[in-house]
N, C-alpha and C positions, 0 to 999 in steps of 0.2 A: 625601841631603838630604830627600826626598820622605818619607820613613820614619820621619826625625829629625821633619818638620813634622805628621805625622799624628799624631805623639806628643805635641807641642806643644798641637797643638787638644785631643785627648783630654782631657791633664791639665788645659787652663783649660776643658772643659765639667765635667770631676769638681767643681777648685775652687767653681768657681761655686754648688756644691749647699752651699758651706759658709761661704757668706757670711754673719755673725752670731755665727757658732759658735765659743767662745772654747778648745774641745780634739776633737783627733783620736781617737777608738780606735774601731776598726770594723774590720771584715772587707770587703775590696775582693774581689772575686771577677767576674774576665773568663771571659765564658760559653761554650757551644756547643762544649763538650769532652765527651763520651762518657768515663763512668767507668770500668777495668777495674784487674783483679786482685785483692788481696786485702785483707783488712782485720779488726784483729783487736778485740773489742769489750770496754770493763771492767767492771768491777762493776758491778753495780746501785746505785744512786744511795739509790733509796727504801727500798732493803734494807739498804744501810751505816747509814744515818742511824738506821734504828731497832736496827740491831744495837750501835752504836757506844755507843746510852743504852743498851741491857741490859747489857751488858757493868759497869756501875759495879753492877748488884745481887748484885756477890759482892768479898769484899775481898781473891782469891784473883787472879792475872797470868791475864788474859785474850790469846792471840793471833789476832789480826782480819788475814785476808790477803784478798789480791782487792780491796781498796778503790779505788774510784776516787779521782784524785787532781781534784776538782773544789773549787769553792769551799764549799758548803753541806757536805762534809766537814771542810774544813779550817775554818770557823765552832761547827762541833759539837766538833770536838776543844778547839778555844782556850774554850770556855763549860766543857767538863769540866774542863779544867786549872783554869780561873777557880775551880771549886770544891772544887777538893784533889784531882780526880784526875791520877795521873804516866800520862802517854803516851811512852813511849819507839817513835821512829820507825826501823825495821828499815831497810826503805827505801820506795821510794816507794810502792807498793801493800801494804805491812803493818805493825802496830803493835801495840805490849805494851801492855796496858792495867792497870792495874794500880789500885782505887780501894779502897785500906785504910787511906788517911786523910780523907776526906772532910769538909770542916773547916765546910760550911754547905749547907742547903738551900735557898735561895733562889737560883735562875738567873736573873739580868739583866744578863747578859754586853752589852754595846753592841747587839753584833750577830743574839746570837739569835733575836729577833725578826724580822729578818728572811728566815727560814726557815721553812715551816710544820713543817716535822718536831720544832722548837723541844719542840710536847707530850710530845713520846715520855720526855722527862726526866721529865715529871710522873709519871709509868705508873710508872719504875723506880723512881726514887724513894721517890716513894709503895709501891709493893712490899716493897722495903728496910726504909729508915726510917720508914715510916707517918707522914711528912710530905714537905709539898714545895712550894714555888711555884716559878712559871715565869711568866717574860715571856711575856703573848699573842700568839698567832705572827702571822707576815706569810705571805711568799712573794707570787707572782703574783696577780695582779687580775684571774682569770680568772672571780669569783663566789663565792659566800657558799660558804661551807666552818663552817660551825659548829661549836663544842667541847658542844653540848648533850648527843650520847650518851656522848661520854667520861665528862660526869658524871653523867651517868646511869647507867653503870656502876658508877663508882666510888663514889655512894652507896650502890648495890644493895649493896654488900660493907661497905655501915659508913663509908666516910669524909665527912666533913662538908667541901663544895665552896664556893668562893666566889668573885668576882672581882673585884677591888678594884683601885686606884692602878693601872693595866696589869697584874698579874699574877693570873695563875688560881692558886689555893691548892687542897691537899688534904691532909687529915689524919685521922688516927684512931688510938683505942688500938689496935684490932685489925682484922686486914681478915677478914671470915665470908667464904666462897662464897656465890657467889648464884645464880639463874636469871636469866641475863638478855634480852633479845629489843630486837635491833637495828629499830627502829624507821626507819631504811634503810641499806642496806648502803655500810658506811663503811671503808674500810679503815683509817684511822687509829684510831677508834674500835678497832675487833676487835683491833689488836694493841696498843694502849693498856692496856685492859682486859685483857687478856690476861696483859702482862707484869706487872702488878699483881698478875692473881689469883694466875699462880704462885709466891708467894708468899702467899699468903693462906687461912686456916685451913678446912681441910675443900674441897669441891668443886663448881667452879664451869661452867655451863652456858652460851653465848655462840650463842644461835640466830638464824638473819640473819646468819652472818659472811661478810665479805667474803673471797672465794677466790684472791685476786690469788697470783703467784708469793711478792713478798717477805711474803707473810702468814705462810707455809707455809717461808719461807725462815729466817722469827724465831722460828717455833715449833720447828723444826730445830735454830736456835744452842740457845734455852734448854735445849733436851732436850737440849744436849749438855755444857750445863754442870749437869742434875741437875734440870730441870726434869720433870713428869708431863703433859705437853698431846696429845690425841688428837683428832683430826680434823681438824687443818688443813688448806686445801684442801676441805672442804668446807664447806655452811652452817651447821655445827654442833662448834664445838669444843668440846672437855671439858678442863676441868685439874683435876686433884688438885692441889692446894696442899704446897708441901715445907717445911723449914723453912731450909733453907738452899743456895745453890746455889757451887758450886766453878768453880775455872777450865776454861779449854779452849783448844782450837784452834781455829779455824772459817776456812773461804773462803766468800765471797759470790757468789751466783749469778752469771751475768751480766746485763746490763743489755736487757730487752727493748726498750726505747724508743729505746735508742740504736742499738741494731741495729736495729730497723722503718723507723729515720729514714735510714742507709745503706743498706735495701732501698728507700725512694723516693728515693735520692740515684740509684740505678742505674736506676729506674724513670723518673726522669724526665728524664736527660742521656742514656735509649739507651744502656745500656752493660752491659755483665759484668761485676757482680761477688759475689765468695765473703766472706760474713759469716760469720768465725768466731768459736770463744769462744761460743759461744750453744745454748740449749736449743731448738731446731728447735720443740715444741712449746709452746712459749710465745709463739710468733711465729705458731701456727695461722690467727688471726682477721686478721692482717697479711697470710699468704702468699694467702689464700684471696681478697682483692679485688685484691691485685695480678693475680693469676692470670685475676679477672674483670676489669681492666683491661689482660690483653692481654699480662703477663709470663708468662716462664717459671721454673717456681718449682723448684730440683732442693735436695730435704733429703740432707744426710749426718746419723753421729753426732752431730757437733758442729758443725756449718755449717749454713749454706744458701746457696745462689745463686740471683740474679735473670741474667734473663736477656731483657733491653727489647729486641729489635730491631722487631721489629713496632708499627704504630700503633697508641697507646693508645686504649681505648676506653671509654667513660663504663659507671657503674655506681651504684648504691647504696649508702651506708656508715650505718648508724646506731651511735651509741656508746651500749656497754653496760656495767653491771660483767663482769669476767673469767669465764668463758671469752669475752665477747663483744669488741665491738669496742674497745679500751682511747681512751679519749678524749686522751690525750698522745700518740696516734699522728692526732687527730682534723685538725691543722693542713697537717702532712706530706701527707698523702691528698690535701686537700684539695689543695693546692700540684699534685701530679700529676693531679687530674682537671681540674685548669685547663685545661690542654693535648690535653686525651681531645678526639677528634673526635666530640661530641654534647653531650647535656643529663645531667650528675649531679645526683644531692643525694644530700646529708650533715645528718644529724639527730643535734644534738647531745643527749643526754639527763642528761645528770650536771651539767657546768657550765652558768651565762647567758650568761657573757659570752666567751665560749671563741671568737670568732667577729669581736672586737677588730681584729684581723691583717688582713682581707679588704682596708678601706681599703686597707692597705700593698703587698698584690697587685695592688688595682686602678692601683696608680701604674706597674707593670709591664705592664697593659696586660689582666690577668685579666678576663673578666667572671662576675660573682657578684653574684647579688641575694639578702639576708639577709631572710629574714620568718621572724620570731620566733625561731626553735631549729632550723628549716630555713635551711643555706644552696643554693641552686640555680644550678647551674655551667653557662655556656654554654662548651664547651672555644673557647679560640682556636688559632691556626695557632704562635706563638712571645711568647714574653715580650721586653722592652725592657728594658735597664739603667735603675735609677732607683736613687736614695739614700732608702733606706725607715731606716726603724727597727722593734726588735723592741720589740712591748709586753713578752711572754713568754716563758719559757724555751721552749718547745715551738713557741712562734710564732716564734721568731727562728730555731731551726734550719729551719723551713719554710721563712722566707723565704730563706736562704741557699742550699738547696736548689734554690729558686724561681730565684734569680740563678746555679745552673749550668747552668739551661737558658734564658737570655735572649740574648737580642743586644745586645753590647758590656757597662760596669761596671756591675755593682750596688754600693755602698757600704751598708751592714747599721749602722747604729748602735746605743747600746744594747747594745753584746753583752756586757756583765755578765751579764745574763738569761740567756743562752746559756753562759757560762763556770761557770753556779750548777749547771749538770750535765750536761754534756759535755766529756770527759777529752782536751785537745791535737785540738780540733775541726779547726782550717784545719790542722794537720798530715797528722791521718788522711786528711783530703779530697786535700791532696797527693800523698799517696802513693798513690789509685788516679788522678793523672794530672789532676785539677781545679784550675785556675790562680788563686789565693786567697792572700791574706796578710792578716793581721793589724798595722795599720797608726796610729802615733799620732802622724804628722806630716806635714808637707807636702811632707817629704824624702824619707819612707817611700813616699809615695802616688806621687810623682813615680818612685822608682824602681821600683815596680810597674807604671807605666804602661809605661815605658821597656822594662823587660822582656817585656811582652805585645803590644807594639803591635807 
């Protein structure tokens, strides 16, 4: 009776956080479980999205494995289909692509919009058929993300840009090589341009490129479908222009983000665990403040393990372009130094408003004070269950994170954000032993309480 009544109270202190709110979908997650075992991570997100538009600049079956199975995938394939490309789905992480009827240039699929990788169609496109619009993208409200160097490339090579009724246009009789000089290092930008120029006549210079993994990940695909690009990975790429590029096979890296986010899911519930599926060194600028915050970082081949037992300790993070500190890992951190015994900060340098989220910490009990692009972390003793919401992709997995190390429920609302790229999130989470479900009623909630309490 005492167990059944503790459960009782539980479930009407949750309700009560949802008084007004006329639908449930949230992630319910009962805290103070230490993480352990194993965990296996998928494709890269930002790397499928831009390989999935290359892949239409040949009218030859493209097969694309290692896909994640997240939403901003599955938005990019239903826009290609929209425009006469055939996706035949293998299974869940592969797909034949196949785009030798493509029956219109214009993308204004409902949804593309809101996705920022939405652009990457303009790049192929325009590569292709030396035309193209595209719905102006969305994504997260994390800060101006501007399309200006895209076209600024894309003029450099001859196409005439423009943007009108919601959609960016590009066209041109021919696309020339050009030299062009990234004006700041943009990842979308570098491989926009990119996938344009190779296809485009003579040869083209990209200095200032961005060095992210999926930069170097979509220079790979194309060279593999007959593309000439050299140097990716560093600030300086070259493409020779071809005139035509053929099918392939390709797999997609893994997902660093998603893994860094399981390396502070371990870091900040105290626990052991092995993040596989993953290039150890891409996760460099991740291992190396855990490591100053107090974990233990062991690299294999294709793994790495954290290793929290010890109390965290506060540190410094500033976000960089790649090799430095990746700013989609800026939130996650942030979530774990809450808890460090001392004073951090975190300087965010890429996005404004990247920093959104902290409010929804502080209802956990965080303290964080925000001046300007500094946030400065007084670590506390333990987090509280509270019913927050994710602004953003990157913020909502933070927070969820945030609620495995609190006392008693956190309810996460908002988790669209979080499902736009993270592949079976509250699963993975279960399976190293964190007590979390995915909840859209009051049926659901209750039997979750029931369960934990």
């Amino acid at each position: 009776m005492k167990k059944k009544s503790q459960c009782a109270v539980a479930f009407a202190v949750v309700k009560r956080r949802y008084r007004g709110v006329k639908s449930m979908d949230q992630y319910v997650v009962q805290g103070g479980v230490a993480l352990h075992g194993e965990v296996d991570i998928s494709g890269a997100k930002n790397a499928a999205l831009a390989i999935l538009a290359a892949a239409i600049m040949t009218d030859e079956t493209v097969r694309i494995e290692n896909l994640p199975d997240v939403h901003d995938v599955i938005v990019m394939n239903a826009a290609m289909e929209d425009i006469g490309v055939k996706i035949r789905h293998v299974d869940r992480h592969t797909v034949e692509i196949t785009a030798d009827q493509v029956n219109r240039l214009t993308v204004d699929y409902e949804y593309i919009k809101k996705i920022r990788a939405s652009y990457y169609l303009l790049g192929a496109l325009l590569g292709r058929f030396k035309e193209a619009e595209v719905a102006l993208p969305g994504g997260c409200d994390i800060g101006s993300r501007p399309i200006d160097l895209h076209i600024k490339g894309f003029r450099a090579m001859g196409a005439e840009c423009e943007v009108s009724y919601g959609l960016m246009g590009a066209r041109a009789d021919r696309l020339v090589g050009a030299h062009i000089f990234m004006d700041k290092v943009s990842v979308g930008a570098s491989i926009n341009v990119m996938m344009a120029a190779a296809m485009a006549e003579g040869k083209t210079v990209i200095e200032n490129a961005a060095k992210e993994p999926h930069v170097v990940d979509v220079a790979n695909f194309l060279n593999s479908m007959g593309a000439n690009i050299r140097g990716a990975g560093t600030d300086v790429i070259r493409i020779q222009g071809v005139e035509r590029l053929h099918g392939t096979t390709y797999s997609v890296i893994p997902d660093q983000i998603e893994a860094g986010t399981f390396m502070c899911a371990a870091a900040i519930s105290h626990g052991d665990v092995t993040v596989k599926n993953v290039t150890p060194k891409h996760l460099e600028a991740t291992s190396a403040k855990l490591m100053e915050a107090g974990c233990e970082i062991v690299e294999y081949d294709d793994a790495v393990r954290v290793i929290a037992k010890s109390p965290l300790t506060p540190t410094s993070v500033t976000t960089l372009p790649y090799p430095g500190f990746p700013t989609d890992m800026q939130p996650q951190m942030t979530a774990v130094l809450a808890l460090a015994s001392g004073t951090s900060t975190v300087t965010e340098t890429i996005f404004e408003n990247r920093f959104r989220y902290v409010d929804e910490l502080a209802r956990m009990g965080a303290c964080i004070k925000v001046e300007g692009n500094i946030a400065i972390i007084r670590g506390v003793n333990q987090f509280t269950g509270a019913r927050i919401s994710a602004p953003d992709l990157r913020a909502g997995a933070a927070l969820v994170i945030a609620g495995l190390a609190a006392d008693g429920i956190t309810t996460v609302d908002d988790i669209h954000f979080i499902q736009r790229g993270y592949e079976s999130f509250d699963q993975k989470l279960r399976g190293l032993g964190a007590q979390i479900e995915c909840v859209s009623s009051e049926e659901a909630l209750r039997k979750f309480i029931g369960k934990v309490g």
